[in-house]
PDB file of N, CA, C and O in Angstrom:
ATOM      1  N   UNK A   1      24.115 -24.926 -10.329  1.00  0.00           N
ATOM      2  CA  UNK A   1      23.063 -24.193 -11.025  1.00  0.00           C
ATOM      3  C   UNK A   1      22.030 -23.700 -10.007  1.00  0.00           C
ATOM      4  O   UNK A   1      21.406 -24.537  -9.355  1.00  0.00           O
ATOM      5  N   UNK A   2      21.778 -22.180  -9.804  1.00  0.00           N
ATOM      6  CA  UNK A   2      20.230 -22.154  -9.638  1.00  0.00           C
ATOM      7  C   UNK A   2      19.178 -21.733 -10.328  1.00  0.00           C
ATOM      8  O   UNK A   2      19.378 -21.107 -11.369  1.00  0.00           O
ATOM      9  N   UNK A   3      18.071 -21.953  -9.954  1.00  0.00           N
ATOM     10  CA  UNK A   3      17.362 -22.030 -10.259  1.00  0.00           C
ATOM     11  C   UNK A   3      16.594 -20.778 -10.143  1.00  0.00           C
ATOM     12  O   UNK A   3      16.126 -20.560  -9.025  1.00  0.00           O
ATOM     13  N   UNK A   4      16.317 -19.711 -11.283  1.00  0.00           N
ATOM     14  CA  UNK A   4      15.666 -18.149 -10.725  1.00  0.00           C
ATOM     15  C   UNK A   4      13.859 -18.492 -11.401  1.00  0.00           C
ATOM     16  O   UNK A   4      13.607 -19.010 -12.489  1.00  0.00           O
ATOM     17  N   UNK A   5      12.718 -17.954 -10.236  1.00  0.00           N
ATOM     18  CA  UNK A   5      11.950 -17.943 -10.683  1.00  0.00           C
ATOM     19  C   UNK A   5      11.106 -16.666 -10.196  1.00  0.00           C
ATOM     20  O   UNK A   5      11.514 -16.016  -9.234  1.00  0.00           O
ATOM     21  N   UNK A   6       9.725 -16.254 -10.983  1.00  0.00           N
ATOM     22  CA  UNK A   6       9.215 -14.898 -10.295  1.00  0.00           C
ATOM     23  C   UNK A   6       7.860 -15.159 -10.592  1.00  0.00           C
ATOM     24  O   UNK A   6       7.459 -15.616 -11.663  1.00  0.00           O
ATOM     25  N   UNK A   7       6.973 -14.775  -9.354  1.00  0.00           N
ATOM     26  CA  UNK A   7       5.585 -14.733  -9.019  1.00  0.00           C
ATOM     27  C   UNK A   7       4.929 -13.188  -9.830  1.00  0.00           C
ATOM     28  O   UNK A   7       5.233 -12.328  -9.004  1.00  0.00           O
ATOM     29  N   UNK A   8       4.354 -12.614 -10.763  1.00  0.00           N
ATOM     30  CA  UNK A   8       4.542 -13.464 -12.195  1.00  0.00           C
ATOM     31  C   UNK A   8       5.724 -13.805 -13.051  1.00  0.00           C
ATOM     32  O   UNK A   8       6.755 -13.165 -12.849  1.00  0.00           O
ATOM     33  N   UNK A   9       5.711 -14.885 -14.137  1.00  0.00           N
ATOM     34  CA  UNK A   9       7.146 -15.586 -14.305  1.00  0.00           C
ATOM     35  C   UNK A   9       7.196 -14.271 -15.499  1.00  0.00           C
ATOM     36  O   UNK A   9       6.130 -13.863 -15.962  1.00  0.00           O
ATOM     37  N   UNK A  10       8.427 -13.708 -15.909  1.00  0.00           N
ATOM     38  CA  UNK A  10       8.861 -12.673 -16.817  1.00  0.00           C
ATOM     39  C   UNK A  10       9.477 -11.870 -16.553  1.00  0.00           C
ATOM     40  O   UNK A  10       9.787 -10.919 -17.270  1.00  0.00           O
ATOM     41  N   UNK A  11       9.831 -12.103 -15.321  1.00  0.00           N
ATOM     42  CA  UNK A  11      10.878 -10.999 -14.394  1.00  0.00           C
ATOM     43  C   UNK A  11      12.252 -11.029 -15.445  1.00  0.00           C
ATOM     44  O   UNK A  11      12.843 -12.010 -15.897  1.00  0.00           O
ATOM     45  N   UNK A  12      12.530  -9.496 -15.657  1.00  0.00           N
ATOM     46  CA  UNK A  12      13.859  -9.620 -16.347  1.00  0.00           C
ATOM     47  C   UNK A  12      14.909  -9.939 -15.254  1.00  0.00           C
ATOM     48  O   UNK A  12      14.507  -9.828 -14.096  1.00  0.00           O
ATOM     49  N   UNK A  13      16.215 -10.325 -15.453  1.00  0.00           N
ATOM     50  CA  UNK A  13      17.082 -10.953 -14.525  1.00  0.00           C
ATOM     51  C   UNK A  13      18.306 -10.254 -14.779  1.00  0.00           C
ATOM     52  O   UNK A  13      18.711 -10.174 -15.939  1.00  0.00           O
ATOM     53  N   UNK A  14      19.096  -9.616 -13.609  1.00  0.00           N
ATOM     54  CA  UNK A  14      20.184  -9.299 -13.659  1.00  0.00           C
ATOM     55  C   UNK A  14      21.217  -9.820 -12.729  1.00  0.00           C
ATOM     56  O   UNK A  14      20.788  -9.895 -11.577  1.00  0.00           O
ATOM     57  N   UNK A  15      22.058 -10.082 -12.830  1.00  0.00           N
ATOM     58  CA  UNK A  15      23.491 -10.428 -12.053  1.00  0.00           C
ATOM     59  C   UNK A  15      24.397  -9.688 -12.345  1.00  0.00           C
ATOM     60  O   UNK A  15      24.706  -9.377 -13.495  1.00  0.00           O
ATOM     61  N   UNK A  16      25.172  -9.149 -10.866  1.00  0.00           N
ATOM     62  CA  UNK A  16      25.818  -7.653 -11.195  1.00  0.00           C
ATOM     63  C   UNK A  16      26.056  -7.018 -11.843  1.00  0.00           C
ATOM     64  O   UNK A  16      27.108  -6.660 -12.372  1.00  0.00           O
ATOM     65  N   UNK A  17      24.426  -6.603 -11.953  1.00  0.00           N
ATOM     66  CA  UNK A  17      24.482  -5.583 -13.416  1.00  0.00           C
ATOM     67  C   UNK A  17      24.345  -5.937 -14.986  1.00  0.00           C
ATOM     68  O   UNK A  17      24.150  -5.168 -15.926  1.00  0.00           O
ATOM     69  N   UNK A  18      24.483  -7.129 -14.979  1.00  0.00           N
ATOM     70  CA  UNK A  18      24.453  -8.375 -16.301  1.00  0.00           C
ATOM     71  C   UNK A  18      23.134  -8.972 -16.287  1.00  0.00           C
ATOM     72  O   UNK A  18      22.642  -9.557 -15.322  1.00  0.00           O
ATOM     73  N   UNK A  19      22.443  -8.740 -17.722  1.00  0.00           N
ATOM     74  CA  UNK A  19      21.004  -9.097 -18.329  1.00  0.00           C
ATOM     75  C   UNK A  19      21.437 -10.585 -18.227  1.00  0.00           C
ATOM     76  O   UNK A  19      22.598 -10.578 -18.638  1.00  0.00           O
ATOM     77  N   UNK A  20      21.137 -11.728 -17.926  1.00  0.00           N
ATOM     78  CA  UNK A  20      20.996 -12.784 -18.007  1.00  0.00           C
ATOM     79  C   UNK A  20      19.723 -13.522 -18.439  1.00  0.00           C
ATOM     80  O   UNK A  20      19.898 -14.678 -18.822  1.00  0.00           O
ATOM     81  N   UNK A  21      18.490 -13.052 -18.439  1.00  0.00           N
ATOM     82  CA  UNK A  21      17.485 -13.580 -19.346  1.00  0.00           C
ATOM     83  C   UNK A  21      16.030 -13.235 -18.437  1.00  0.00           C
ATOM     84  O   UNK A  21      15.757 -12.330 -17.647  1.00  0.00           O
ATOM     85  N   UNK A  22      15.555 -13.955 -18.754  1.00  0.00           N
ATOM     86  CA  UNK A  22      13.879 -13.605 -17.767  1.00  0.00           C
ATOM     87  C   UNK A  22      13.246 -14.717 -17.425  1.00  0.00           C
ATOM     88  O   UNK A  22      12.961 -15.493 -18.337  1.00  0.00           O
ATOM     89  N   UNK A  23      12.918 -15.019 -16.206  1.00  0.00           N
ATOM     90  CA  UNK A  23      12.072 -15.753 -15.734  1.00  0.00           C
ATOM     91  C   UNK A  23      11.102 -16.795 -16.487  1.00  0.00           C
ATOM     92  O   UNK A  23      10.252 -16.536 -17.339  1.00  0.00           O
ATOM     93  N   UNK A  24      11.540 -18.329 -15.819  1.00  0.00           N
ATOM     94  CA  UNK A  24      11.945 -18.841 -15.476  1.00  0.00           C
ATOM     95  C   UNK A  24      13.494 -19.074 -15.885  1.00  0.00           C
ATOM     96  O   UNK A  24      13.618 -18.706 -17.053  1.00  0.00           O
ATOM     97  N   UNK A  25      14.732 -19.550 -15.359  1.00  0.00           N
ATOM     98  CA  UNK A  25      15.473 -19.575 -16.269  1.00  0.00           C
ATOM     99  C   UNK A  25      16.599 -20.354 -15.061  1.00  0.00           C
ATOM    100  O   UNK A  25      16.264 -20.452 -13.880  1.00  0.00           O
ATOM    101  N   UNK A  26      17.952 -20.869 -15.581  1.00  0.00           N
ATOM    102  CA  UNK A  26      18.608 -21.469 -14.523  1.00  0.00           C
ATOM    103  C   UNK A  26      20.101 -20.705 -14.605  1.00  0.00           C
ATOM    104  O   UNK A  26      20.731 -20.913 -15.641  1.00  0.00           O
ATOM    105  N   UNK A  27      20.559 -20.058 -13.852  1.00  0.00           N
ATOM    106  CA  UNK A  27      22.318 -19.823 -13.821  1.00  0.00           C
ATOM    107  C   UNK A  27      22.754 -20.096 -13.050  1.00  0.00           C
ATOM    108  O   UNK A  27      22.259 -20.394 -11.963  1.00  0.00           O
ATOM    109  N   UNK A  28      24.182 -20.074 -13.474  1.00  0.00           N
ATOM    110  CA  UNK A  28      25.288 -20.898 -12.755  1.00  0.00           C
ATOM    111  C   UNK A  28      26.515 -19.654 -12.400  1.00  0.00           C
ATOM    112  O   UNK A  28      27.041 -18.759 -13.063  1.00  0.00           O
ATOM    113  N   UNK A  29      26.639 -20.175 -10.908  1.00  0.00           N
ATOM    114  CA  UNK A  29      27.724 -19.043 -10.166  1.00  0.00           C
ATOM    115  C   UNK A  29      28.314 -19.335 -10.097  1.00  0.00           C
ATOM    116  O   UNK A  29      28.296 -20.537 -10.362  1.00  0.00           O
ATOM    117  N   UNK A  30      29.814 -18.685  -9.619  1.00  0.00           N
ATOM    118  CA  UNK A  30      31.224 -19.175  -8.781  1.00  0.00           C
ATOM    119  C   UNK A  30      30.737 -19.606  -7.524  1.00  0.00           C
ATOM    120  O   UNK A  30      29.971 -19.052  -6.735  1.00  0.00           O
ATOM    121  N   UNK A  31      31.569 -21.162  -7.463  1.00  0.00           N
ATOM    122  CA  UNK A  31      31.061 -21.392  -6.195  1.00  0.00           C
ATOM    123  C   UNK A  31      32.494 -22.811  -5.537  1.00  0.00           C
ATOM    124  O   UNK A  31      33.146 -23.578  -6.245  1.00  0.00           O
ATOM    125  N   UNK A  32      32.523 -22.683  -4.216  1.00  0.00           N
ATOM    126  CA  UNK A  32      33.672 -23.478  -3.859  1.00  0.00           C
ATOM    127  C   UNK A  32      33.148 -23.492  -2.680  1.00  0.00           C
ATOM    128  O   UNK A  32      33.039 -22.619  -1.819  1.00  0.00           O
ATOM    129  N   UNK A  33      32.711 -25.007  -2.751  1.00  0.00           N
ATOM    130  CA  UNK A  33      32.074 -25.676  -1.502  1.00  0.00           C
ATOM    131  C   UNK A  33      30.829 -25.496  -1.413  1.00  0.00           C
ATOM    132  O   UNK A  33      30.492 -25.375  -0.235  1.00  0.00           O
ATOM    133  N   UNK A  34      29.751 -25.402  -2.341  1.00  0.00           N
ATOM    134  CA  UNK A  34      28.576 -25.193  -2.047  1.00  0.00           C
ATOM    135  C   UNK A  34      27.878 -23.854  -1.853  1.00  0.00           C
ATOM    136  O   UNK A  34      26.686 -23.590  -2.010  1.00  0.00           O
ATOM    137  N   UNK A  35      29.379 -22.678  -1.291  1.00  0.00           N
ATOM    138  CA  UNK A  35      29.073 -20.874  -0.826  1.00  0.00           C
ATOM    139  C   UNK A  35      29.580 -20.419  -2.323  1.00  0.00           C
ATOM    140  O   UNK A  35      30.199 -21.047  -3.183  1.00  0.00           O
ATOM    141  N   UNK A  36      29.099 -19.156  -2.292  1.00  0.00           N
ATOM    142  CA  UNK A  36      29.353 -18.004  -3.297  1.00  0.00           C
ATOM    143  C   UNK A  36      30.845 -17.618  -3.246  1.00  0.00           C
ATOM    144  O   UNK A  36      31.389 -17.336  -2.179  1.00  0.00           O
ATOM    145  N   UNK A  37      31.336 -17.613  -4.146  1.00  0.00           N
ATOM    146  CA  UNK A  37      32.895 -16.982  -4.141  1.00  0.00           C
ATOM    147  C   UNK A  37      32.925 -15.520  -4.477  1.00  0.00           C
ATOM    148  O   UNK A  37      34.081 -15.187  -4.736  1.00  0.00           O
ATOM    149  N   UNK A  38      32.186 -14.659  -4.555  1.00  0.00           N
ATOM    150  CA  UNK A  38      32.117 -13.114  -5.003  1.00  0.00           C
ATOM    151  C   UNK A  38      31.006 -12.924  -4.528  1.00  0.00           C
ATOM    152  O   UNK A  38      30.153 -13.761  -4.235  1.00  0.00           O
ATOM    153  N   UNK A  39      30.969 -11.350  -4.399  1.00  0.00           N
ATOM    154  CA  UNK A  39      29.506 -11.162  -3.956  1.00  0.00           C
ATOM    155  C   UNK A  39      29.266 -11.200  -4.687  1.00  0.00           C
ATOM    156  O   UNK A  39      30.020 -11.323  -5.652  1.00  0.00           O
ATOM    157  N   UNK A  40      27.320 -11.075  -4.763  1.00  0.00           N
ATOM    158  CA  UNK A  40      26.690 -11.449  -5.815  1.00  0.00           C
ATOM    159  C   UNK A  40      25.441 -10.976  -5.631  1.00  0.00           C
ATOM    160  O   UNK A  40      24.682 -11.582  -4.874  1.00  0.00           O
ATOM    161  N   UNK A  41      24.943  -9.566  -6.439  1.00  0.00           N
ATOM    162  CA  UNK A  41      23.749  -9.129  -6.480  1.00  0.00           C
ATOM    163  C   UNK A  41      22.576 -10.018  -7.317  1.00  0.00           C
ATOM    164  O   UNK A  41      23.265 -10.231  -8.315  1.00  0.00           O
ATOM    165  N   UNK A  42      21.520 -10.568  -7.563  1.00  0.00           N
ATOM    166  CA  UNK A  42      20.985 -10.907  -8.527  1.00  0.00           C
ATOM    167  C   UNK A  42      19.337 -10.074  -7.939  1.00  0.00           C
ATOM    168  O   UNK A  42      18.748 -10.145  -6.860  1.00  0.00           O
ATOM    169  N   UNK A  43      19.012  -9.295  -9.273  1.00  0.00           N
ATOM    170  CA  UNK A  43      18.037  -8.343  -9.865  1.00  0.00           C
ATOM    171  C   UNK A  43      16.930  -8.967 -10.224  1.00  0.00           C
ATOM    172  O   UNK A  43      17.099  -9.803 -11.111  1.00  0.00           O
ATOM    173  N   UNK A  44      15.394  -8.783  -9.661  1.00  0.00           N
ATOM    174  CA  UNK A  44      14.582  -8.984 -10.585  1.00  0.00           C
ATOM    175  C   UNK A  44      14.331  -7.755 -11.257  1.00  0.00           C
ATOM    176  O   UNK A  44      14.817  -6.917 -10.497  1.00  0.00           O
ATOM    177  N   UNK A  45      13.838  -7.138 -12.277  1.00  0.00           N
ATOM    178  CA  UNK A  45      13.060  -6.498 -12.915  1.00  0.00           C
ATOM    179  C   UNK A  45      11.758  -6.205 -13.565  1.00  0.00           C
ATOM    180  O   UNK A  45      11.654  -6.337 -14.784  1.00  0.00           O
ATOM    181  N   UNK A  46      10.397  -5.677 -12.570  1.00  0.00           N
ATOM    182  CA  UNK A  46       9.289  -6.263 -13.297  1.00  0.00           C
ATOM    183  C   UNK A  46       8.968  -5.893 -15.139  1.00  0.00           C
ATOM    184  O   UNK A  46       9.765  -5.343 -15.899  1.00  0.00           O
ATOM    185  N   UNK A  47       8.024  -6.233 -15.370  1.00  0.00           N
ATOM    186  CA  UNK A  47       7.578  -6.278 -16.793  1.00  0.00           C
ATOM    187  C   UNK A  47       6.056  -5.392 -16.580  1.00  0.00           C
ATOM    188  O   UNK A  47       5.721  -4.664 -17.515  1.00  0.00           O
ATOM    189  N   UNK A  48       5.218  -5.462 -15.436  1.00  0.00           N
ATOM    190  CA  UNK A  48       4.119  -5.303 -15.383  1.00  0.00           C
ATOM    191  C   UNK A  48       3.718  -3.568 -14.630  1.00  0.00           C
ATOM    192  O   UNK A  48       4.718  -2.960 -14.247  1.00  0.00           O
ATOM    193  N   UNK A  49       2.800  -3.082 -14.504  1.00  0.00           N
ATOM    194  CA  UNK A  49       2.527  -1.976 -14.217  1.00  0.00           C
ATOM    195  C   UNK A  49       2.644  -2.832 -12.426  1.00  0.00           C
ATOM    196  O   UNK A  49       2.864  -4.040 -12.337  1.00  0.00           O
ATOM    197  N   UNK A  50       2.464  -1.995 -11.267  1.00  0.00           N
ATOM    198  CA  UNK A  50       2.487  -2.286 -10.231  1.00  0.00           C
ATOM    199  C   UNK A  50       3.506  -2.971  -9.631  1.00  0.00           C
ATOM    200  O   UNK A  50       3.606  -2.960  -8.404  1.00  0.00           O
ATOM    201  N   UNK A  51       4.516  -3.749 -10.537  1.00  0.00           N
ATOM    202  CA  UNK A  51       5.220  -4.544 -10.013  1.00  0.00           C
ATOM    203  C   UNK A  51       6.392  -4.013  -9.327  1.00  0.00           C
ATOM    204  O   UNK A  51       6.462  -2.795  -9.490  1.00  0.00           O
ATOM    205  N   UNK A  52       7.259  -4.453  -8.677  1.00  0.00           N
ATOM    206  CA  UNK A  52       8.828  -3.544  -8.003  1.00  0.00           C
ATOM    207  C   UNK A  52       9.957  -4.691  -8.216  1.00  0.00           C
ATOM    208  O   UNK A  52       9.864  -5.917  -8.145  1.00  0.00           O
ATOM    209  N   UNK A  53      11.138  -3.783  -8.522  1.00  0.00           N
ATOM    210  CA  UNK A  53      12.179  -4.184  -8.508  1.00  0.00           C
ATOM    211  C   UNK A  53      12.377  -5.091  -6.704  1.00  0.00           C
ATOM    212  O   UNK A  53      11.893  -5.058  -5.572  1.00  0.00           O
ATOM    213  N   UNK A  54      13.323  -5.740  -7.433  1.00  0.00           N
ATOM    214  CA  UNK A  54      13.152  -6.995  -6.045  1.00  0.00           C
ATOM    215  C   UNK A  54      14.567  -7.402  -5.730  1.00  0.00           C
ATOM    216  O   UNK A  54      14.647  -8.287  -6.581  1.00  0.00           O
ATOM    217  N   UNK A  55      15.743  -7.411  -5.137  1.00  0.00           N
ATOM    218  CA  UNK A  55      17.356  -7.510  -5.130  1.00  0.00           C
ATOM    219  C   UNK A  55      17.350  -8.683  -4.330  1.00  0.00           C
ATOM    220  O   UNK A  55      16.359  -9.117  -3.744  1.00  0.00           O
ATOM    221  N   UNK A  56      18.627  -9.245  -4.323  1.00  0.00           N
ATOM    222  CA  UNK A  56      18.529 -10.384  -3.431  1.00  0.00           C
ATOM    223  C   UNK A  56      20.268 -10.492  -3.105  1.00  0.00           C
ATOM    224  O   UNK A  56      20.839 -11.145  -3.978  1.00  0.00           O
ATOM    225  N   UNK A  57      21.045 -10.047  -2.179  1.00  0.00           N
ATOM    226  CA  UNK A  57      22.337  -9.979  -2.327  1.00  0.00           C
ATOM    227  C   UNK A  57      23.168 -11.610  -1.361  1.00  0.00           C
ATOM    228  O   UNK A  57      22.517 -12.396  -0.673  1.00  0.00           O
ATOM    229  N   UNK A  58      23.943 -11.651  -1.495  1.00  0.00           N
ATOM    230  CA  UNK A  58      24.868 -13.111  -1.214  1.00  0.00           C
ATOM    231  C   UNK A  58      25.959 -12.718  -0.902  1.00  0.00           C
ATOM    232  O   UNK A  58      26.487 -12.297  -1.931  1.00  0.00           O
ATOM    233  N   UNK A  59      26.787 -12.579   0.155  1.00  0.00           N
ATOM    234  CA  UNK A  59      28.409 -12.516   0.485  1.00  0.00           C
ATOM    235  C   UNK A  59      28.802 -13.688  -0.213  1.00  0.00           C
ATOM    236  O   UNK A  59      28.277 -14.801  -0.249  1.00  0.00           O
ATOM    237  N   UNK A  60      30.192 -13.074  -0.960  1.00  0.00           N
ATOM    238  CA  UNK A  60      30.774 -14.372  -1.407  1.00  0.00           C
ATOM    239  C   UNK A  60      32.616 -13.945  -0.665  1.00  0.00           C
ATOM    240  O   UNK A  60      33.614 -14.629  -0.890  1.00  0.00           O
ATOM    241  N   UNK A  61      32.571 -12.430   0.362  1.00  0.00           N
ATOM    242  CA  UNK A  61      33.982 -12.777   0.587  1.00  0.00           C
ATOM    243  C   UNK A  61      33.899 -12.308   1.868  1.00  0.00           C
ATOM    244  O   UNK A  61      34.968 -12.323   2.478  1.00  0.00           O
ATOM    245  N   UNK A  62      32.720 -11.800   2.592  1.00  0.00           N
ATOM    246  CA  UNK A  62      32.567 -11.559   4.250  1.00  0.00           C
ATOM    247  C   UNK A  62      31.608 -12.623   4.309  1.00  0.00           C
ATOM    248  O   UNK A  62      30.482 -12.631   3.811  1.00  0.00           O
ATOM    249  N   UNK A  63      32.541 -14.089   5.393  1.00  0.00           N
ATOM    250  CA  UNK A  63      31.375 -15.121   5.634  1.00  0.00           C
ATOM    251  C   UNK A  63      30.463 -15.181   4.309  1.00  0.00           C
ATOM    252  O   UNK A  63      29.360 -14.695   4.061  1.00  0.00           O
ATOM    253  N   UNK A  64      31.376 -15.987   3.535  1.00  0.00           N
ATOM    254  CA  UNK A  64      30.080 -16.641   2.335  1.00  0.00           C
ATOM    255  C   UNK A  64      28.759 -17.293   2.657  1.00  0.00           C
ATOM    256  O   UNK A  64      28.450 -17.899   3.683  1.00  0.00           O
ATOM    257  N   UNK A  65      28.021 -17.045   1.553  1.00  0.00           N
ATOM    258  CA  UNK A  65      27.049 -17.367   1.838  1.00  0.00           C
ATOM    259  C   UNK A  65      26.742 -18.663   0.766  1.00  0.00           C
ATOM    260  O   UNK A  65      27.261 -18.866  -0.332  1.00  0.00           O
ATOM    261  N   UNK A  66      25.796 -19.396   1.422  1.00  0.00           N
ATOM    262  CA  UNK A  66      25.549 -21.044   1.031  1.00  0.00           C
ATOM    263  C   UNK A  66      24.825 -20.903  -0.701  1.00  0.00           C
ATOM    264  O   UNK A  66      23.979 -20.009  -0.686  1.00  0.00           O
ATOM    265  N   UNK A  67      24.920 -21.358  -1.690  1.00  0.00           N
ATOM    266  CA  UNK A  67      24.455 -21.274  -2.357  1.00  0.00           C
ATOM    267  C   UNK A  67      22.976 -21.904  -2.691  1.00  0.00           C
ATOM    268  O   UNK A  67      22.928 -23.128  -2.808  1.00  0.00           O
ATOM    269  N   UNK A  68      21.710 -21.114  -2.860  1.00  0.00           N
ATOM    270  CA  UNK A  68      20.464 -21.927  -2.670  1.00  0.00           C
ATOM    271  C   UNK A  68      20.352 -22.429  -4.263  1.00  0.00           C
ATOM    272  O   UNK A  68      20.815 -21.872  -5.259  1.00  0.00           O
ATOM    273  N   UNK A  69      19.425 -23.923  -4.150  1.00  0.00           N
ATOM    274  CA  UNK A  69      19.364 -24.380  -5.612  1.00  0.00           C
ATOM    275  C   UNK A  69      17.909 -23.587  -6.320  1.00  0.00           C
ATOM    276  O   UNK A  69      17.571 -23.847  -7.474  1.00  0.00           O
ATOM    277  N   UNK A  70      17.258 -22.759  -5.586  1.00  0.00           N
ATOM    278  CA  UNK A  70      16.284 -21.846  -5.894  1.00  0.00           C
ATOM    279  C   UNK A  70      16.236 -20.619  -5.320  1.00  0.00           C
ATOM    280  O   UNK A  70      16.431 -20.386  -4.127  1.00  0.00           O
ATOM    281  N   UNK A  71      15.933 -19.710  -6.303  1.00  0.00           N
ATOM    282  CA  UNK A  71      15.545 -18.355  -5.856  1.00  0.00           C
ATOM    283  C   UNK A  71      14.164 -18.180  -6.452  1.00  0.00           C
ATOM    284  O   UNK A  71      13.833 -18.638  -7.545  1.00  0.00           O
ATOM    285  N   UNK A  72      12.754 -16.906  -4.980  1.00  0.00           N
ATOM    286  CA  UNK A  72      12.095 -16.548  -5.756  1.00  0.00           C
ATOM    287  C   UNK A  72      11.908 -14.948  -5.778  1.00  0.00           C
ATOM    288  O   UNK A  72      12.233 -14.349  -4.753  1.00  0.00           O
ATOM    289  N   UNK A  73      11.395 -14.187  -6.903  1.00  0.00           N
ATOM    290  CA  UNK A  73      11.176 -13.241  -6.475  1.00  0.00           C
ATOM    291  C   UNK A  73       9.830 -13.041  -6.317  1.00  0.00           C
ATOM    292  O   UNK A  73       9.036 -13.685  -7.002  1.00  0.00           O
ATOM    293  N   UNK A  74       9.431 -12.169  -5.440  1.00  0.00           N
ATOM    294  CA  UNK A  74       7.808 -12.049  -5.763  1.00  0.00           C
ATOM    295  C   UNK A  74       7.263 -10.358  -5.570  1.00  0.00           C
ATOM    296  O   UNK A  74       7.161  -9.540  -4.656  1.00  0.00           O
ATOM    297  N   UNK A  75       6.960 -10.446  -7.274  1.00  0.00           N
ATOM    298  CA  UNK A  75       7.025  -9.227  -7.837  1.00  0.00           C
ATOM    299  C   UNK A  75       6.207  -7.802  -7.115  1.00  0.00           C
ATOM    300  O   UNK A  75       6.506  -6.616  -6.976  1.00  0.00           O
ATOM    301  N   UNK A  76       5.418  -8.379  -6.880  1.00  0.00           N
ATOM    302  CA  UNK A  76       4.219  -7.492  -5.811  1.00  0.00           C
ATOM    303  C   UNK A  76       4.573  -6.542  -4.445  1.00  0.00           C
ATOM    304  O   UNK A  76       3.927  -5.606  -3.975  1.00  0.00           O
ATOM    305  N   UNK A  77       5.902  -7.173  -3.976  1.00  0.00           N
ATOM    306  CA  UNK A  77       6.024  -7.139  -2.545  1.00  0.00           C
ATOM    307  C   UNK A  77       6.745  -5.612  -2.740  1.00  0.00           C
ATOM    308  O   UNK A  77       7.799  -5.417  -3.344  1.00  0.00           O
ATOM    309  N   UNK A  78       5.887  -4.551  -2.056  1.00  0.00           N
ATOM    310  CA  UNK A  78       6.384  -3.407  -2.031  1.00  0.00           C
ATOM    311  C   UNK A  78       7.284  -3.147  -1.203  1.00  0.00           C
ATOM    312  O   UNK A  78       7.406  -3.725  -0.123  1.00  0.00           O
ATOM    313  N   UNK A  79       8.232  -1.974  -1.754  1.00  0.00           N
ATOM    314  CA  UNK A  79       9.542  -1.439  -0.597  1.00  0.00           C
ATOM    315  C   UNK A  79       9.218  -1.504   0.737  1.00  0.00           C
ATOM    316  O   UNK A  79       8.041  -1.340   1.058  1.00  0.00           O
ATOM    317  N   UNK A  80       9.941  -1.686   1.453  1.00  0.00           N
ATOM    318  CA  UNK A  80       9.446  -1.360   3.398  1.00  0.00           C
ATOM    319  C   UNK A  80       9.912   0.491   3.407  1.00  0.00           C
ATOM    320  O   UNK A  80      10.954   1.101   3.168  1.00  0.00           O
ATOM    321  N   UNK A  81       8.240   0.966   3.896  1.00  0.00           N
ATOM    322  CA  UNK A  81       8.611   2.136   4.069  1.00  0.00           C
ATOM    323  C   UNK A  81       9.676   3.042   5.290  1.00  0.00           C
ATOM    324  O   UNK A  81       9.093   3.279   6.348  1.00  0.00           O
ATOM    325  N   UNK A  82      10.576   3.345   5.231  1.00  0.00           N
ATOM    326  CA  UNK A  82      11.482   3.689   6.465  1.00  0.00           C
ATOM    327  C   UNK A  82      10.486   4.252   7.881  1.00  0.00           C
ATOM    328  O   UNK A  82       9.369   4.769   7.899  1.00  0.00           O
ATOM    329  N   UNK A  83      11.322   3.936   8.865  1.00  0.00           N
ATOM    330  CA  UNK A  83      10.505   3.857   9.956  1.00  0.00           C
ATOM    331  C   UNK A  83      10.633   5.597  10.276  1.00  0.00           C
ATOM    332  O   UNK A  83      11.455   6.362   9.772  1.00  0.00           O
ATOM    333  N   UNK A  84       9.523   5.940  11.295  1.00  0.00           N
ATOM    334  CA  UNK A  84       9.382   7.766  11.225  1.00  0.00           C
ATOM    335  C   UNK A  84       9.653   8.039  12.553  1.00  0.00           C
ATOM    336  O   UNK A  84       9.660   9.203  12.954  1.00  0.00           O
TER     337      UNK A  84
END
């Protein structure tokens, strides 16, 4: 299981592409050995004026990646503007 949470909590939640619920909330991945078995996008979505979409991606079939028992998002943190 992890654990999804968002700085403010109400973040809608997606996993590839799949509504899974909103902040705070706990899901459960494919997992063999502790790493991700698929990749695995998981989405915040804010609720609030100012807030930004927030992605968080995981290899699950180039060098998997470890599965964390928490994720956060934090809603505020604006895009990085491309370098000029």
């Amino acid at each position: 299981m992890v654990q999804i949470i968002s700085d403010p909590p109400g973040a809608r939640i997606e996993v590839n592409d799949d509504y899974v619920g909103d902040t705070p909330l706990e899901i459960k991945v494919a997992q063999h050995n502790g790493n991700f078995v698929n990749d695995t996008t998981i989405r915040a979505i804010p609720i609030q004026q100012g807030e930004y979409v927030q992605s968080k991606y995981f290899s699950g079939t180039f060098l998997p990646a470890a599965i964390p028992s928490r994720i956060l998002f934090d809603m505020g943190l604006q895009p990085v503007a491309p370098a000029q």
